[in-house]
MINUKE-982245 format. One record per residue (C-alpha): residue in three letters; x, y, z; residue number from 1. Coordinates in Angstrom, 1 decimal. Layout:
   rest       px       py       pz    nr
    ALA        X        Y        Z   NUM
...
This chain:
   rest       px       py       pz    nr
    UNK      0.0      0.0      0.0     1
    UNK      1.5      3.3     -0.7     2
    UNK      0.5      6.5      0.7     3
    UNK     -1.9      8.5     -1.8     4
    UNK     -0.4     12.1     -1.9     5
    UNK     -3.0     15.2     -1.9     6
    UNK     -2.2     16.0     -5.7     7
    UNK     -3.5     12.8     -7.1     8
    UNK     -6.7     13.3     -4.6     9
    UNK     -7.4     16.1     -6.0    10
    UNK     -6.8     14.8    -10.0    11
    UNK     -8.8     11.7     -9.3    12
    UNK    -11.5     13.9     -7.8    13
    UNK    -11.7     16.5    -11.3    14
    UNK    -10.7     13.8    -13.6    15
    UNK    -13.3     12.3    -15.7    16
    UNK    -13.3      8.6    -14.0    17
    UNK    -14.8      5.2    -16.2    18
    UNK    -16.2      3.9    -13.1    19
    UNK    -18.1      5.5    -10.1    20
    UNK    -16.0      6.7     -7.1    21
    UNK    -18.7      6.1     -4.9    22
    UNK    -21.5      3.8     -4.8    23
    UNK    -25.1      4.4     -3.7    24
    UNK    -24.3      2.5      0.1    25
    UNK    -21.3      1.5      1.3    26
    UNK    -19.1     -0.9      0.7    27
    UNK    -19.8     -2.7      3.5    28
    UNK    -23.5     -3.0      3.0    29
    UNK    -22.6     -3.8     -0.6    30
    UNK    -21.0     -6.9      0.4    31
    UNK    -23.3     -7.7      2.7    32
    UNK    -26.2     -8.0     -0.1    33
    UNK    -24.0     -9.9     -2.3    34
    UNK    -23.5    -12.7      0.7    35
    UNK    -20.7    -14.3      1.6    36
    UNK    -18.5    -16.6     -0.8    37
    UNK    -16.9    -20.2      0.0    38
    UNK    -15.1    -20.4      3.7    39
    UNK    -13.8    -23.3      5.4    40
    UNK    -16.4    -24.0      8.0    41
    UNK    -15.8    -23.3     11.8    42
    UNK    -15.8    -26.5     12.8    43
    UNK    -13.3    -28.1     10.5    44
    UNK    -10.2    -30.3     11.4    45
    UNK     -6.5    -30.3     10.5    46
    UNK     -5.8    -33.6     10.1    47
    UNK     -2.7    -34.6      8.2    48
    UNK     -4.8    -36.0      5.1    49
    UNK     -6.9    -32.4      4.9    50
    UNK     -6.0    -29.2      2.6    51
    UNK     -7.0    -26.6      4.8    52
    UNK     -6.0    -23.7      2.5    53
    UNK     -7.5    -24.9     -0.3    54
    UNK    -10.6    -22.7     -1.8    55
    UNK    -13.5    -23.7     -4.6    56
    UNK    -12.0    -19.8     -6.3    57
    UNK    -14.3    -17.4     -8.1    58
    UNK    -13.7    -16.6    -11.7    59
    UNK    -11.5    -13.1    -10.4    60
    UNK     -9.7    -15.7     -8.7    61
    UNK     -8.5    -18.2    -11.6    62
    UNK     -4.8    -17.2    -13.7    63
    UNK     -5.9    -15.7    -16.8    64
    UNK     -3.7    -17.2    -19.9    65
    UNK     -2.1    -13.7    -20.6    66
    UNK     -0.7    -13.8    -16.9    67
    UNK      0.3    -17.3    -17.0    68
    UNK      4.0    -16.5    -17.2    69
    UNK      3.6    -14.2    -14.2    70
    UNK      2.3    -16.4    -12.0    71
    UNK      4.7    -19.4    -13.4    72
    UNK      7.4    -17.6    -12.4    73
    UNK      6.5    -16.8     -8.8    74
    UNK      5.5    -20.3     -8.2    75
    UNK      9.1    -20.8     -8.8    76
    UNK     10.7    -18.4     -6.6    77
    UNK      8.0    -18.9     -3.8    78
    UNK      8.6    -22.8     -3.7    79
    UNK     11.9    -24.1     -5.4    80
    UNK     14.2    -21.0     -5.1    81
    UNK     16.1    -20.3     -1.5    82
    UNK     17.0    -17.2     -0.2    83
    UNK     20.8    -18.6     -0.9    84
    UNK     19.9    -18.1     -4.5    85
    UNK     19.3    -15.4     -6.8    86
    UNK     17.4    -15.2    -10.6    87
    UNK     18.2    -13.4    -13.2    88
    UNK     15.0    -12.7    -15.0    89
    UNK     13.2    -10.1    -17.6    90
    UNK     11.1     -8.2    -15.4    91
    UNK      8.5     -7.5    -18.4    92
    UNK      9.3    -11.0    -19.8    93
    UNK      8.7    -13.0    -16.8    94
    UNK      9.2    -16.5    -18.5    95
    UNK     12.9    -15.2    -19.9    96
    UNK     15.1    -16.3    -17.2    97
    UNK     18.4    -16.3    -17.8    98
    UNK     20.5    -17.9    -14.7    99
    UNK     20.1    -18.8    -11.0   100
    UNK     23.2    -17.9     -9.2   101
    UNK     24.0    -19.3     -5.6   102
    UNK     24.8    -17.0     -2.6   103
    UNK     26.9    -17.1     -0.2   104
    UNK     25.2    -16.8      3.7   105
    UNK     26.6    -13.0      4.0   106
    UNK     25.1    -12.1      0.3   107
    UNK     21.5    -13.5      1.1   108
    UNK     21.3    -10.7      4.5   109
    UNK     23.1     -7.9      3.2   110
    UNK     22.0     -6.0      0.1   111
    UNK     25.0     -4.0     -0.7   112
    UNK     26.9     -7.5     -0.4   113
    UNK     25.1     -9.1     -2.4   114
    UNK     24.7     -5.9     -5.5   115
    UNK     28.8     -6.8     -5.5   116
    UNK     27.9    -10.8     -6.2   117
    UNK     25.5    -10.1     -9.3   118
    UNK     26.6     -7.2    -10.7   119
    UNK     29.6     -9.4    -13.2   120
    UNK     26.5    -11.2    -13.5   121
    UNK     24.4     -8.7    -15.0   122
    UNK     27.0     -6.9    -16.8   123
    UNK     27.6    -10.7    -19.0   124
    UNK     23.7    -10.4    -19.8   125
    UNK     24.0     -6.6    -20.9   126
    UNK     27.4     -7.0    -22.9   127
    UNK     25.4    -10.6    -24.8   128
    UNK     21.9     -8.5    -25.4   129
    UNK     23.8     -5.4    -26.7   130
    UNK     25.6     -7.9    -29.2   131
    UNK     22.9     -9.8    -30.1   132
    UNK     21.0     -5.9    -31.1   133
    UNK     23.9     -5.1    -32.9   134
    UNK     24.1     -8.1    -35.1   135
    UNK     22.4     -8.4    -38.9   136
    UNK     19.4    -10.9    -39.0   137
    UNK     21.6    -13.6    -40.8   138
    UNK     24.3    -13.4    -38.1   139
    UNK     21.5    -14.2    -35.5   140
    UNK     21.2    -17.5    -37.1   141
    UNK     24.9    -18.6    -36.6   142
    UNK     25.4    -17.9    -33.0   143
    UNK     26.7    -20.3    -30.8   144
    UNK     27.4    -20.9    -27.1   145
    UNK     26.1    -18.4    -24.4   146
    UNK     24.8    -15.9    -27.0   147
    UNK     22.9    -18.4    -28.7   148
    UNK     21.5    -19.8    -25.5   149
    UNK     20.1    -16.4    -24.5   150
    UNK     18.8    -15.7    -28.3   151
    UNK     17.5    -19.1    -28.4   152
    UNK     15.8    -18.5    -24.3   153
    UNK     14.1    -14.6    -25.7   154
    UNK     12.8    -16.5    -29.2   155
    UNK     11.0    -18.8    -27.2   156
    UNK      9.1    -15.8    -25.3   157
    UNK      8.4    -14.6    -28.5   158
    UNK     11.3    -11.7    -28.4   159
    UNK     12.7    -11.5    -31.4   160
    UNK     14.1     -7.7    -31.8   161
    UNK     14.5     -5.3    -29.3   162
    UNK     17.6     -6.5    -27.2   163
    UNK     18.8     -3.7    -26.3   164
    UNK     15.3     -2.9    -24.5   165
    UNK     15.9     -6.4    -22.8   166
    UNK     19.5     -5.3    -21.6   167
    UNK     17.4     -2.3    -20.0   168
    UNK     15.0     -5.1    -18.1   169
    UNK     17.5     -7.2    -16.2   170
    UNK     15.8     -7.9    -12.2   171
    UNK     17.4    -10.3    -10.1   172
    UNK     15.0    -11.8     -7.9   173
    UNK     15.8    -13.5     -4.2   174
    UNK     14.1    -16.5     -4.0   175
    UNK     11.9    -17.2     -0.8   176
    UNK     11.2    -21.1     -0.6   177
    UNK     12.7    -20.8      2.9   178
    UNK     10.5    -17.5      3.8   179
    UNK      7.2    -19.2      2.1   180
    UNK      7.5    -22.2      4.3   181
    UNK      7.8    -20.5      7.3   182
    UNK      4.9    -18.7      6.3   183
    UNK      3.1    -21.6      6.0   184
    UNK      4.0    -22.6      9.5   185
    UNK      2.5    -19.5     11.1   186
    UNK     -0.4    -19.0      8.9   187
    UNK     -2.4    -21.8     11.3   188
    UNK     -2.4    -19.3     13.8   189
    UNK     -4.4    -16.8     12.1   190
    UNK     -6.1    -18.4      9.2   191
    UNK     -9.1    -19.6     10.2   192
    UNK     -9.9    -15.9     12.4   193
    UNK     -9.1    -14.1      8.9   194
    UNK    -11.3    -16.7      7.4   195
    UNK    -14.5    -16.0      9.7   196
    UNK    -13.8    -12.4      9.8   197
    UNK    -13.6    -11.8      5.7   198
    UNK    -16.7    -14.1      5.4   199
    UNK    -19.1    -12.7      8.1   200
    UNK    -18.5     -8.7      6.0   201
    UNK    -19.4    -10.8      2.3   202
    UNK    -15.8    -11.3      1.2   203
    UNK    -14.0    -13.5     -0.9   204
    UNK    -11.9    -15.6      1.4   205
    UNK     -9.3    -15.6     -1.1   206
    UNK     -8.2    -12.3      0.0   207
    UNK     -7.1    -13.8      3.4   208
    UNK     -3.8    -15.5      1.3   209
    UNK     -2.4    -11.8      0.7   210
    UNK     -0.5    -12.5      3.8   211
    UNK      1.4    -15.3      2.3   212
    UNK      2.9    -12.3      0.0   213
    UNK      2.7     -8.9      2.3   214
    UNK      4.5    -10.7      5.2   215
    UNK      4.7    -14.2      6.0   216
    UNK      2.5    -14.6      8.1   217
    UNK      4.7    -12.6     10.3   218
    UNK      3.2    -10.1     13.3   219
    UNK      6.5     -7.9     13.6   220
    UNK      7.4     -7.8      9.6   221
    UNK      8.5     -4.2      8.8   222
    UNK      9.4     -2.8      5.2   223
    UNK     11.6     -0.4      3.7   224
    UNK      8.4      1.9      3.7   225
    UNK      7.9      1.0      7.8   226
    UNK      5.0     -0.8      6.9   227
    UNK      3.8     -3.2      9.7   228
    UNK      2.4     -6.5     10.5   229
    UNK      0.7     -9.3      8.8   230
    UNK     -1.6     -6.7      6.2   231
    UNK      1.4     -4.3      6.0   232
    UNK     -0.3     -1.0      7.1   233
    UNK      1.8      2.6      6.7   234
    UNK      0.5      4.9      9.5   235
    UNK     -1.2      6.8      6.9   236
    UNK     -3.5      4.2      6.0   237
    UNK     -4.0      1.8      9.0   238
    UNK     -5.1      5.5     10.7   239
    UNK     -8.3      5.3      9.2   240
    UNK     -8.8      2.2     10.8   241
    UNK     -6.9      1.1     13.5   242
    UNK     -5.2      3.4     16.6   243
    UNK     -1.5      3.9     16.5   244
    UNK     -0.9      6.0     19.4   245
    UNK      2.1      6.0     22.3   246
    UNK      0.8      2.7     23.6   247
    UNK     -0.5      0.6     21.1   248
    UNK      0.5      0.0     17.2   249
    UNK     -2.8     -2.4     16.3   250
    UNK     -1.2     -2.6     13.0   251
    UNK      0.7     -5.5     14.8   252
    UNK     -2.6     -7.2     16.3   253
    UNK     -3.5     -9.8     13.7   254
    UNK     -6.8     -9.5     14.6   255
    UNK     -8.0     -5.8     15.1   256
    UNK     -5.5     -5.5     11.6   257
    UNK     -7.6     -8.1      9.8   258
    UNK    -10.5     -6.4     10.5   259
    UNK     -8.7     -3.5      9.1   260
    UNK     -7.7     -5.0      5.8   261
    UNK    -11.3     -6.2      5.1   262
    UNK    -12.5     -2.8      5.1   263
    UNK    -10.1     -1.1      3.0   264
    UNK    -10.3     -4.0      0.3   265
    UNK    -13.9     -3.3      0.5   266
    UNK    -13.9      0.0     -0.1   267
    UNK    -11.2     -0.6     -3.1   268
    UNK    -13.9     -3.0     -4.7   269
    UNK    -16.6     -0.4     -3.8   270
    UNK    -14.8      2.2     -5.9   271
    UNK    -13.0      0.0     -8.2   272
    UNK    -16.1     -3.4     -9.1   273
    UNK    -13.0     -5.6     -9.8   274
    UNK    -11.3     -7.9     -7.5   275
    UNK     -7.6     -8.0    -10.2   276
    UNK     -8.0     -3.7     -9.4   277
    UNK     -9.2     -3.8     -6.1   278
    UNK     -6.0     -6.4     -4.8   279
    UNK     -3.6     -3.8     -7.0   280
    UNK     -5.0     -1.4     -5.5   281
    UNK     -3.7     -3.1     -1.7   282
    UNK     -0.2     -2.6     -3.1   283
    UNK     -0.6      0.6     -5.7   284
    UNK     -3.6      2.5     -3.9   285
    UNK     -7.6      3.2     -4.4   286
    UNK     -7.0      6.1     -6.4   287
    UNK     -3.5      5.1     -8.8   288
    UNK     -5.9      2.2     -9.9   289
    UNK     -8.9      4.4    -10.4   290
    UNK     -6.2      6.9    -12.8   291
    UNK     -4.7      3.1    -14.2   292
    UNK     -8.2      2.4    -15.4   293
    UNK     -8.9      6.1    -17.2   294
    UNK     -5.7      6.3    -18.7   295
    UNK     -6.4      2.7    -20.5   296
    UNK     -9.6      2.7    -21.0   297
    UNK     -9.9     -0.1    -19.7   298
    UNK    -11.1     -2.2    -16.1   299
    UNK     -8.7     -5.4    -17.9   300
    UNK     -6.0     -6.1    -15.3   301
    UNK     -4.1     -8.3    -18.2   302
    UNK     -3.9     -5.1    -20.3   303
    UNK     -3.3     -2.7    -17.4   304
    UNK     -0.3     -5.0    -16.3   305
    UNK      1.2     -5.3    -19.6   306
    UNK      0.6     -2.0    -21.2   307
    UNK     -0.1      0.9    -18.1   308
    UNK      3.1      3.1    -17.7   309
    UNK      1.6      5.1    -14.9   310
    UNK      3.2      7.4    -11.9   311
    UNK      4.8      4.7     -9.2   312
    UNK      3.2      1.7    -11.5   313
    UNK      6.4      0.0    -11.2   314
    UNK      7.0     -4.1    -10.7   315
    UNK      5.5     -4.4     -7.2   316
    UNK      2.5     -3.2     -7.9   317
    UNK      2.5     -5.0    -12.1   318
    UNK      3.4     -8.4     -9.9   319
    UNK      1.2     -8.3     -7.0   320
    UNK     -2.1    -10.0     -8.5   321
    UNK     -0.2    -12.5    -10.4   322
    UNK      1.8    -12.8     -6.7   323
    UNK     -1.8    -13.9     -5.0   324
    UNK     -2.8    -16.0     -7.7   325
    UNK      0.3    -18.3     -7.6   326
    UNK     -0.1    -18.9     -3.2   327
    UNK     -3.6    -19.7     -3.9   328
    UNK     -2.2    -22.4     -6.7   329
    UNK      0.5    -23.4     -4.4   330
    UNK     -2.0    -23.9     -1.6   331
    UNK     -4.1    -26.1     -3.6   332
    UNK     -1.4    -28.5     -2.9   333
    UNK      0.8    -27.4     -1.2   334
    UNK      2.4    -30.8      0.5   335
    UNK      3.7    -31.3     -3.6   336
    UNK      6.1    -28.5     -2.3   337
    UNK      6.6    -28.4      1.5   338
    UNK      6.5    -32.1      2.2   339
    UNK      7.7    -31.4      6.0   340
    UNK      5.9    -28.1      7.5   341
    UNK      5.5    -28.3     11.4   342
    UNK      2.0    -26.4     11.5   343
    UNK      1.8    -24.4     14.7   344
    UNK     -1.2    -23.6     16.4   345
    UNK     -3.2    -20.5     18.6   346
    UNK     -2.7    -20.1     22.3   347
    UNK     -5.4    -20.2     24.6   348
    UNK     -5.8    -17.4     26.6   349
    UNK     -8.3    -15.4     28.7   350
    UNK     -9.0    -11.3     28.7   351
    UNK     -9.1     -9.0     31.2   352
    UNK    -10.5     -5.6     30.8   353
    UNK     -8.8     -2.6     32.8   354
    UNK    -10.6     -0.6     35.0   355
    UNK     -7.6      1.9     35.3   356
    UNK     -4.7      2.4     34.0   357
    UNK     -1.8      0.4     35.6   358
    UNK      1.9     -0.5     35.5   359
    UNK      2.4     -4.2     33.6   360
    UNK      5.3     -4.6     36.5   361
    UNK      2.5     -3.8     39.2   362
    UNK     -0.4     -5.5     37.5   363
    UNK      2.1     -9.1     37.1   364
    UNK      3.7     -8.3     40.5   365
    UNK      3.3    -11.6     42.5   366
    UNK      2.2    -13.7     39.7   367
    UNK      3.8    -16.4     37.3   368
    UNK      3.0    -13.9     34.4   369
    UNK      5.7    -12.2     32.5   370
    UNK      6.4     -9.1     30.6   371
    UNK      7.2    -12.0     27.7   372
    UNK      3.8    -13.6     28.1   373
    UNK      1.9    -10.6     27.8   374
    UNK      4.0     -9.1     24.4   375
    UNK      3.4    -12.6     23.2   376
    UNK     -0.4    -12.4     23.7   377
    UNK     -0.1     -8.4     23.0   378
    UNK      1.9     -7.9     20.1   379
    UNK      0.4     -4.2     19.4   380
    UNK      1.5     -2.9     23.2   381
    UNK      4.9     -1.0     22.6   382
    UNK      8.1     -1.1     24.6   383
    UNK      7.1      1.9     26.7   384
    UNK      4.2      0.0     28.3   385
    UNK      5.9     -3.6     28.1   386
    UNK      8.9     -2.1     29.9   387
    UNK      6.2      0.4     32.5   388
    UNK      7.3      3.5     31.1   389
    UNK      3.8      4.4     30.5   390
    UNK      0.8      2.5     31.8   391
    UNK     -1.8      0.2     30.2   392
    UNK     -4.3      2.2     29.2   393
    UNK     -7.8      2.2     30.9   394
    UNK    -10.6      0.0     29.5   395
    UNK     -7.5     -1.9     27.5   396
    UNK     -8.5     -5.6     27.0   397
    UNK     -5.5     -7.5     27.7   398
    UNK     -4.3    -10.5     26.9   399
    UNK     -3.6    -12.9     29.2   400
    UNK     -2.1    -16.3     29.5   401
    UNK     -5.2    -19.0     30.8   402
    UNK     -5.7    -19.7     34.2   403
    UNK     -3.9    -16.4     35.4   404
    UNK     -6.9    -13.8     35.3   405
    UNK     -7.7    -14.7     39.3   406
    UNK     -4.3    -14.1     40.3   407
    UNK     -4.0    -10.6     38.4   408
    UNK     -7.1     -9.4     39.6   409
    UNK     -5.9     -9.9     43.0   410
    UNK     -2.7     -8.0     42.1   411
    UNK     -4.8     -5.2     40.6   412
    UNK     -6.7     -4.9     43.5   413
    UNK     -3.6     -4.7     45.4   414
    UNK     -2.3     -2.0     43.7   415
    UNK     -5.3     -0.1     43.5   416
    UNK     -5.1     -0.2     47.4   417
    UNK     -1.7      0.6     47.2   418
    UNK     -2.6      3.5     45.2   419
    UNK     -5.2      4.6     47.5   420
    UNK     -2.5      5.0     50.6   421
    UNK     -0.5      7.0     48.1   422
    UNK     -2.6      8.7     46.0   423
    UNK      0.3     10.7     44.1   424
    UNK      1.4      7.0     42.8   425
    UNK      5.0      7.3     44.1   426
    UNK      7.4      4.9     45.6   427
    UNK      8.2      5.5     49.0   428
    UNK     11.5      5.3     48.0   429
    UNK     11.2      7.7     45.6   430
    UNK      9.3     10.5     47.9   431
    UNK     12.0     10.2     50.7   432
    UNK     15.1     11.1     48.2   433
    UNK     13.2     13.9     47.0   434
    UNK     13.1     15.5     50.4   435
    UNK     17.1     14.9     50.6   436
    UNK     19.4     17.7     49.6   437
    UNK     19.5     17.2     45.5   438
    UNK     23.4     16.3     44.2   439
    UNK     24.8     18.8     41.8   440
    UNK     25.8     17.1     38.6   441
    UNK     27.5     18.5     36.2   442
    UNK     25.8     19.0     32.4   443
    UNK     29.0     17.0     31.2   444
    UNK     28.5     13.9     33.5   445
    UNK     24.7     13.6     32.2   446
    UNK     24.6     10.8     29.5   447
    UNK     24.7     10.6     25.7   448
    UNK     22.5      7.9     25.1   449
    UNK     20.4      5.5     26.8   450
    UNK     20.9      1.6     26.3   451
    UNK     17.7     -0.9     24.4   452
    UNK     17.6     -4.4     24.5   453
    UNK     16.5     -5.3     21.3   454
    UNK     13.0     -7.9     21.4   455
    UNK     12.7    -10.2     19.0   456
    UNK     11.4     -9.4     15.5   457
    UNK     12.1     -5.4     16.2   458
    UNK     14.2     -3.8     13.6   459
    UNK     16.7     -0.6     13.3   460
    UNK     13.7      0.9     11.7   461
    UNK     11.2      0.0     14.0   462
    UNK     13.6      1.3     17.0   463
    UNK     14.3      4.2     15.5   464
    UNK     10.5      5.1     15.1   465
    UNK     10.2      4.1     18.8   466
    UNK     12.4      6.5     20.2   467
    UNK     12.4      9.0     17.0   468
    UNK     15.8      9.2     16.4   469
    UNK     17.2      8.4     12.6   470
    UNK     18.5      5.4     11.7   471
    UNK     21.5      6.5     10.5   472
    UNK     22.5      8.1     13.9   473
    UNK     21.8      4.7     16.0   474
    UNK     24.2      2.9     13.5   475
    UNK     26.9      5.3     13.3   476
    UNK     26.4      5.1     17.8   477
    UNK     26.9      1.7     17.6   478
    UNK     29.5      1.2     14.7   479
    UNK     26.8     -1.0     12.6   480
    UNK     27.5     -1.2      8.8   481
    UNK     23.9     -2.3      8.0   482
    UNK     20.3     -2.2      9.5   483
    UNK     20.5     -5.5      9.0   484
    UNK     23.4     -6.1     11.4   485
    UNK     21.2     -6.9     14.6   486
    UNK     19.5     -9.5     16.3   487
    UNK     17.3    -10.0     19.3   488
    UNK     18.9    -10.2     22.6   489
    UNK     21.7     -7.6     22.1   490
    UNK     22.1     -4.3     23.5   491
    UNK     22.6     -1.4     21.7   492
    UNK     23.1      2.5     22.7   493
    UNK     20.1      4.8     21.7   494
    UNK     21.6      9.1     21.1   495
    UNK     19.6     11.3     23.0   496
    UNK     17.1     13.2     21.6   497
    UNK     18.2     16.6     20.4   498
């Protein structure tokens, strides 16, 4: 999803649009008349002989012949291609591939590493397709070797001029077998909620496999972009959903973020009528779709993808239908593929409602619970509340591990009492040293950073947002070459804010 900027607002909003920008009711109530489509029932079983992801698909749902290659080609890279390996593919062309080249462990994490690993690669591609431009038809026909290999690769795509445009279309492409079967692994956890939550609004259940491509089915997945969580929400647009305040980021609760995603892909189909548009739209937004479909003339996604030279139309956004269409054809069967997946499955838990606000280290004080068990449970608290900076909010439903809501109730009420001797809320501790004579310290002794223990899934990105401070001053702190260069456990200096 991309942010929509005011100027193309305003264009879509005097432009002379082929469909209507707004429908008669909402797109909620236009769902809801239409009824819902195919779901797994809620009392089905995962047994080892049962497809739970497979779905009887709607037409809108079924690979179209001219996006055949498309989807071919991310069938390969989502099942048979590791991260440890790299294609070299036409990224118009999608069934011109020209070579898969192995990584080594360092190349597959960092970018800039691996740029250094292809590049000869890419530069032996460009020096054959400028050759082959450059040659007389009849010279075509006598090639041999790695020139004729690659002649012989584009004729077969039906590419038979126009090299030099091909030089100017080299991708490489990471493979993501390894990231696709993890995916697999977590998607029990949430599946079957997306599932009940998409049907009961009228929507295809389909849409609950976009996960498989936005983020694994992972909870604390960031992008580039700092997009978040399984639906990869920006602020700007999970905002009109979903809170993102100094406590919470729901973007990261899979379920209040489900709910979130079925209404913006509703209201993409409610101003779009086309499931191919209204997907694109997820990835290329509401209104670069409605200006895709003006400009061609058009409401064919086939011809949009292969023709439509639009503003930020670039290969995410051409790729991301054909993306969904090959999970849901992996799914079909996907034991052909992932012969071994360990499915993992939800945690029961209860919920208590907050009649305060209050500590997590007061409200767990005394009890089995941890800080651990409720970010596990609560994924959408931030470290400011799991670390009793700032409180849990009042009326917050939290979370908690089964069998512990007696023994944090009693601990609440404790507190409260607590609170109610000392009604100012601080430590005893803490009142007595401020009657003592205060210490002089010097501005020089005060400290130039503080220290974070990074949790697992954060990112230099998403700890940077946390404490606003850039990215680049963290690293440079802490001597890191790469955002990348982290993992969970270690302890890293945060500047002070300036």
């Amino acid at each position: 999803m991309k942010k929509q900027t005011m100027v193309t607002f305003f264009i879509m909003i005097f432009s002379s649009v082929l469909i209507p920008t707004h429908s008669n009711c909402g797109a909620e109530e236009l769902y809801l008349r239409q009824g819902p489509t195919t779901a797994a029932t809620s009392d089905s079983k995962t047994s080892t002989t049962e497809n739970i992801f497979r779905l009887q698909r709607s037409s809108q749902f079924r690979t179209p012949g001219e996006l055949r290659n498309q989807v071919d080609f991310w069938k390969k890279i989502f099942t048979s291609v590791s991260n440890h390996q790299a294609v070299i593919h036409d990224k118009r062309a999608m069934g011109v591939i020209y070579e898969t080249i192995e990584l080594t462990d360092n190349e597959s994490k960092d970018k800039k590493m691996r740029a250094f690993a292809v590049s000869p690669v890419l530069k032996k591609y460009k020096a054959i397709l400028e050759r082959l431009d450059a040659m007389p038809p009849y010279e075509l026909e006598r090639l041999t070797g790695e020139d004729k290999r690659v002649y012989d690769l584009l004729s077969s795509n039906g590419i038979r001029s126009g090299y030099k445009d091909a030089a100017d279309r080299l991708r490489v492409q990471v493979g993501q077998s390894d990231r696709f079967k993890k995916a697999l692994s977590r998607s029990t956890l949430y599946i079957k909620n997306m599932e009940e939550v998409f049907a009961e609004r009228g929507l295809p259940v389909e849409l609950t496999r976009l996960p498989f491509v936005e983020s694994a089915f992972d909870i604390n997945a960031y992008s580039w972009a700092n997009a978040a969580g399984l639906w990869q929400f920006t602020r700007y647009t999970a905002k009109k959903y979903i809170k993102i305040n100094k406590f919470v980021d729901e973007r990261l609760d899979p379920v209040k973020s489900t709910t979130a995603a079925s209404k913006l892909l509703a209201f993409n189909y409610g101003q779009l009528h086309s499931w191919p548009l209204a997907i694109t739209a997820y990835n290329h937004g509401c209104y670069g779709m409605q200006r895709a479909v003006e400009r061609t003339a058009t409401t064919d996604i086939c011809y949009i993808v292969d023709n439509y030279d639009g503003p930020a139309f670039g290969f995410a956004s051409r790729n991301f239908y054909a993306e969904l269409l090959a999970v849901l054809e992996i799914l079909d069967e996907y034991d052909k593929y992932f012969s071994d997946v360990v499915f993992q499955h939800p945690e029961n838990y209860d919920t208590l409602t907050l009649t305060r606000a209050v500590k997590l280290n007061h409200l767990i004080a005394g009890t089995s619970v941890t800080a651990d068990d409720i970010q596990r449970l609560n994924p959408e608290l931030l470290n400011p509340v799991l670390d009793s900076k700032l409180p849990l909010p009042k009326n917050y439903t939290l979370k908690i591990p089964q069998g512990a809501k007696e023994h944090l109730i009693s601990s609440l009420d404790s507190d409260l009492q607590s609170a109610g001797r000392n009604p100012d809320g601080v430590d005893l501790t803490e009142r007595k040293s401020v009657t003592e004579k205060p210490v002089k310290v010097s501005q020089d002794a005060a400290p130039a950073y503080k220290r974070h223990v990074i949790r697992k899934g954060q990112t230099l990105y998403s700890i940077s947002r946390l404490y606003n401070i850039p990215v680049n001053d963290i690293m440079k702190i802490n001597d890191l070459k790469s955002p990348e260069s982290i993992k969970a456990g270690q302890v890293i200096k945060i500047p002070a804010a300036t």
